[in-house]
C-alpha positions in Angstrom: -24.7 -35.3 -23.1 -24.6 -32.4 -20.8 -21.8 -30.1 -20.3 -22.6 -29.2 -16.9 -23.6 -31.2 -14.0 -26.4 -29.7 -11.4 -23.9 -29.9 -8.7 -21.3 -28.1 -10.9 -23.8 -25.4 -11.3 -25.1 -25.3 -8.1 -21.7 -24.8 -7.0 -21.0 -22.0 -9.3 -24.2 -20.3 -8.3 -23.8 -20.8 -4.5 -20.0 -18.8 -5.0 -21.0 -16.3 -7.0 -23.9 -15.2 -4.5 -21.6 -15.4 -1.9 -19.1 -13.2 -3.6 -22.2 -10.8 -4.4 -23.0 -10.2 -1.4 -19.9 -9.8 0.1 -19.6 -7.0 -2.1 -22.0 -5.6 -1.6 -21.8 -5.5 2.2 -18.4 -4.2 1.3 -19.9 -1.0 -1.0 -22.5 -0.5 2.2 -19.7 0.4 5.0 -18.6 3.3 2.4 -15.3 4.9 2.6 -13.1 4.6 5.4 -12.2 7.4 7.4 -8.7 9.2 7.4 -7.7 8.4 11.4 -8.5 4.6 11.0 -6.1 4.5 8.0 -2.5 3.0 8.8 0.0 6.0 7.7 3.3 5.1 7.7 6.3 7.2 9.3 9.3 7.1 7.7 12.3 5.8 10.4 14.4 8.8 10.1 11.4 10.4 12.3 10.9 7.7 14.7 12.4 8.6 18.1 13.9 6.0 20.6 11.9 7.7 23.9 12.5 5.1 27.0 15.6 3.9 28.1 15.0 0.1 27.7 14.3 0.4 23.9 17.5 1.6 23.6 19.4 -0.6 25.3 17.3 -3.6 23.8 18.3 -1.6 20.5 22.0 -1.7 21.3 21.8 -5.4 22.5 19.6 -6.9 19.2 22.8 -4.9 17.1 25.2 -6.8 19.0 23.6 -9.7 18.6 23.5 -9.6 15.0 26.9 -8.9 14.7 28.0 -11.9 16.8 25.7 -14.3 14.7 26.8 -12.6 10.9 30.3 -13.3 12.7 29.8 -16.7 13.4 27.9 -17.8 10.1 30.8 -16.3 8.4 33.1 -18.6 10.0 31.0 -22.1 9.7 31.3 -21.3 6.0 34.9 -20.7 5.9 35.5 -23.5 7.8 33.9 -25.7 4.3 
C-alpha cells in the first residue's frame, strides 16, 4: 500500500516551489527604505488645517451623539 499518492506529492512539491520562490524574490528586493515605511503620528500632533474638516469634525460628533442617544432609548423602551 502506498502512503502517498503522485497527485498528493505532486501537489506538495508544486507548493513548496512556489513558496520557494516567493521567497526568494522576497530576500532579492532587500530592505526597504526608511521614506517608503508607514510611521505613524500620534493624534495629539495631528492638526485640523482646512475649515471643512472641521466642521465635518463637529458634524460626525454630533452625529454620534444623536445615534448613542437614540440606541439608548430603543433599549429602554424593552
Amino acid at each position: 500500500m502506498i502512503p502517498f499518492s503522485r497527485s498528493f506529492i505532486r501537489r506538495r512539491v508544486i507548493s513548496l516551489a512556489t513558496t520557494g520562490l516567493v521567497g526568494v524574490l522576497a530576500l532579492a528586493q532587500g530592505p526597504v527604505p526608511a521614506h517608503r515605511t508607514i510611521q505613524a503620528v500620534p493624534v495629539q500632533y495631528v492638526s485640523v488645517s482646512q475649515v471643512g474638516e472641521t466642521a465635518f469634525l463637529k458634524e460626525d460628533e454630533s452625529a454620534l451623539n444623536r445615534m448613542v442617544a437614540d440606541m439608548a432609548m430603543l433599549t429602554s423602551a424593552k
